[in-house]
N, C-alpha and C positions, 0 to 999 in steps of 0.2 A: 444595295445602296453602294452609291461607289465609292471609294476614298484611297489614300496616298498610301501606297504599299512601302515605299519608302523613301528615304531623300532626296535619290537619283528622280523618281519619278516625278517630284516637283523639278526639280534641275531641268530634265530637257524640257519643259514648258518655259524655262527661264529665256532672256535675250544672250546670255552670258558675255556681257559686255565687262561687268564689275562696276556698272554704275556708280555707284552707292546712293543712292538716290531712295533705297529701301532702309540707309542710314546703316547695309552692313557692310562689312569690307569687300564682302564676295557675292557672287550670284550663291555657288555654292554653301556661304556660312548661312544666307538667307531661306537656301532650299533645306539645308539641316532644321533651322527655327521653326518654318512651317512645317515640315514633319511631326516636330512635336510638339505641335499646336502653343508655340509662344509665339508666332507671328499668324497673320492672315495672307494669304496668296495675290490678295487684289491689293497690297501696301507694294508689289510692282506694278509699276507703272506701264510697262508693255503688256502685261498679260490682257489678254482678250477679254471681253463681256461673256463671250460663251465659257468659257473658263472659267470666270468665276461664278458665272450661273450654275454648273454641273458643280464645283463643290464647296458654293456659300453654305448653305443650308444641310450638309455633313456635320455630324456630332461632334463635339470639342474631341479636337486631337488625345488631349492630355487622360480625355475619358478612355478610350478607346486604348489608348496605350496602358492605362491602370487596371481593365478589362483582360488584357495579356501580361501583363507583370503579374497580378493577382493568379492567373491560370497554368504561369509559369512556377511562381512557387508553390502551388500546389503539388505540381509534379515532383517537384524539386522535395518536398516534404516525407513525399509517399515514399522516395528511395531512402531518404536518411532514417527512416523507419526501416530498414532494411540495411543497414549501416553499420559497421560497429564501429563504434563511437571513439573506443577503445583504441583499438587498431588507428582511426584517423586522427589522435592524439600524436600519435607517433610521423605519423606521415607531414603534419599539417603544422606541426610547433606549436602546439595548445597543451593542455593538460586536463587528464579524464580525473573527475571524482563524484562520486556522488550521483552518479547517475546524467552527468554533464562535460560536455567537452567544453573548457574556456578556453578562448583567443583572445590575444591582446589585437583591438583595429584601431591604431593610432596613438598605442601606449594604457586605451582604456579595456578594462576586462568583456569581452561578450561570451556568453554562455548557451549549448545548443542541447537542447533535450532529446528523448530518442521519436519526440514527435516531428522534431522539426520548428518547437519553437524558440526562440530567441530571447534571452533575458539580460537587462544591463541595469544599470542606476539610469541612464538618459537615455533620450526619445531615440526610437528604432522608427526606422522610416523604411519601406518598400525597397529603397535601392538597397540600403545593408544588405535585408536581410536575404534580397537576392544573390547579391554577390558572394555573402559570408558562405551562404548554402550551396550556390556552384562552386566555390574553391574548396570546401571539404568534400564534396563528391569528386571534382578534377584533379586538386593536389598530389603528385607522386612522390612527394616525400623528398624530392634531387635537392644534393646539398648545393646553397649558392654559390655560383663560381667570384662574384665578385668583379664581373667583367659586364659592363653597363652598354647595350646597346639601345638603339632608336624602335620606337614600335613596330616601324614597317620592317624591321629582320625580325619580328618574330613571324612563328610559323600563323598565317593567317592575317601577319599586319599589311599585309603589303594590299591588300583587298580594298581594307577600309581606313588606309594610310587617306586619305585625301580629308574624311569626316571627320577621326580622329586629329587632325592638325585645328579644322576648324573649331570644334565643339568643345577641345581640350587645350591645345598650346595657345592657340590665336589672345581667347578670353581670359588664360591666362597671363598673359605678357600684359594684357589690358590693364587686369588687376594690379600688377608688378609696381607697372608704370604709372598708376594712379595711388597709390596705395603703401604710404610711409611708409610705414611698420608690418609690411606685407611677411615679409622673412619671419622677424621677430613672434610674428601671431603665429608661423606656422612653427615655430619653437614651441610657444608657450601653451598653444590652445592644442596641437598634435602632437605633441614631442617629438617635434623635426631636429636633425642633428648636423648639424654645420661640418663640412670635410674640407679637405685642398681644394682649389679653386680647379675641379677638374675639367677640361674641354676649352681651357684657358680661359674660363668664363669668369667674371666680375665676382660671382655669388654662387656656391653652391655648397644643399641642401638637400639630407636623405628624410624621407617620410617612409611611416609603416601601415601602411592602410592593411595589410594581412603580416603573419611573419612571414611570411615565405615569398614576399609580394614585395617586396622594396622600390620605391620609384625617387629616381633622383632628380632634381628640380635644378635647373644651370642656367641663373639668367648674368645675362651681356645691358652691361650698363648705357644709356645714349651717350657718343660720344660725335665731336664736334663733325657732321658731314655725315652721321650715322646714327639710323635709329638704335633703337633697345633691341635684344630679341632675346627668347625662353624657346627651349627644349625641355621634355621630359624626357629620360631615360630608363630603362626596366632591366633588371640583371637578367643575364643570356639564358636561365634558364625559368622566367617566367612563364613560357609556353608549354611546359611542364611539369610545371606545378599550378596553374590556370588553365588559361585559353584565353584567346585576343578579345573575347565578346565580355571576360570579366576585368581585363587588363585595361580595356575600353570604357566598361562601364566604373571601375577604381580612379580614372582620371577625370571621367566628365560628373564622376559624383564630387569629388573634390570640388571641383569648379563653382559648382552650383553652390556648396557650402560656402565657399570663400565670396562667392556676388552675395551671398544672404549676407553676409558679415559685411559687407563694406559697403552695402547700405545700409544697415543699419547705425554705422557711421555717419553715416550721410556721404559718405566715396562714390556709390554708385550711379 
């Protein structure tokens, strides 16, 4: 059965005009949504009848991708069962006891056993605990330099520098700009921590989604003749002590947290 190997491969069936007319900013943010099965293909309006004939009737995206996140931490499991736990205390900025390595992901304690599972007081969802389990197998332990570059310098960003802008800073800035007390919540609710205004941005704000994983958040206020705009930034040595595919998935997980939160509001 056929289906979307991945975002590009919706993209070139796209008109790459930037319509918007699928109501997203880009051909490419729209080919990102249909990859993972949060938009339909035939919500463009150019794409062909035979196109959406070959892959209407394809399984929900979202399944299909839970079918390999699921297959992926398995793998993921089977090596930290071969891990010492111990050892990656030290590499990773956690702390062994008990037969447990704890990490702090966003100020709050997560906990990994030598099976590979994951323990916290709040709900654990699929992305964590993917990511948590690739950063302590990836991890090398490099002290932060404290020098914040853009994700396309790191080794591997410059790849998926295009999906990362959409999936992560675009929907970002959206929030920023819709969303009061967008800062404040990532104070209160992540333990985000306010710095100098660096990148001579309006606002800026350090999160800890890992220790060893710092993402700086620099948003530009609208000003008269100019929009808003957001960057994230990642200390120069996130590539390793990660890899792009977890540094990736640490921003577009954020993301997704902060749309549940601002509808919930009613923001979204």
């Amino acid at each position: 059965m056929t289906q979307f190997a991945n975002a590009m491969a919706v993209f070139k069936l796209l008109p790459k005009t930037n319509c918007k007319k699928c109501n997203e900013t880009t051909c490419l943010a729209f080919a990102s949504k249909v990859f993972l099965g949060q938009k339909e293909v035939n919500l463009c309006p150019f794409i062909g009848s035979d196109i959406i004939d070959k892959y209407q009737n394809q399984p929900h995206k979202e399944t299909l991708v839970e079918k390999q996140q699921q297959t992926k931490i398995k793998k993921m499991k089977q090596k930290i069962a071969a891990c010492d736990l111990k050892d990656a205390a030290d590499r990773t900025g956690g702390v062994y006891a008990d037969g447990r390595l704890t990490l702090k992901i966003m100020g709050k304690p997560f906990s990994i056993d030598h099976t590979g599972n994951l323990f916290s007081g709040i709900h654990i969802n699929p992305w964590v605990v993917s990511n948590v389990l690739g950063y302590v197998l990836a991890c090398k332990g490099v002290p932060l330099t404290q020098k914040w570059v853009s994700f396309r310098e790191l080794e591997g960003g410059r790849e998926q520098n295009g999906l990362f802008v959409q999936t992560s800073e675009v929907p970002f800035k959206k929030i920023a700009d819709r969303y009061i007390d967008f800062f404040e919540d990532l104070i209160l609710i992540f333990n985000g921590q306010r710095v100098e205004k660096l990148f001579d941005s309006d606002i800026s704000l350090i999160l800890s989604p890992l220790p060893k994983l710092p993402v700086l958040i620099c948003y530009w206020k609208p000003e008269e003749g100019m929009a808003s705009d957001l960057h994230l930034f990642f200390d120069s040595s996130a590539d390793q002590n990660a890899n792009s595919d977890i540094v990736y998935g640490i921003a577009a997980g954020i993301v997704v947290m902060f749309e549940k939160i601002s509808i919930t509001h009613g923001i979204g």
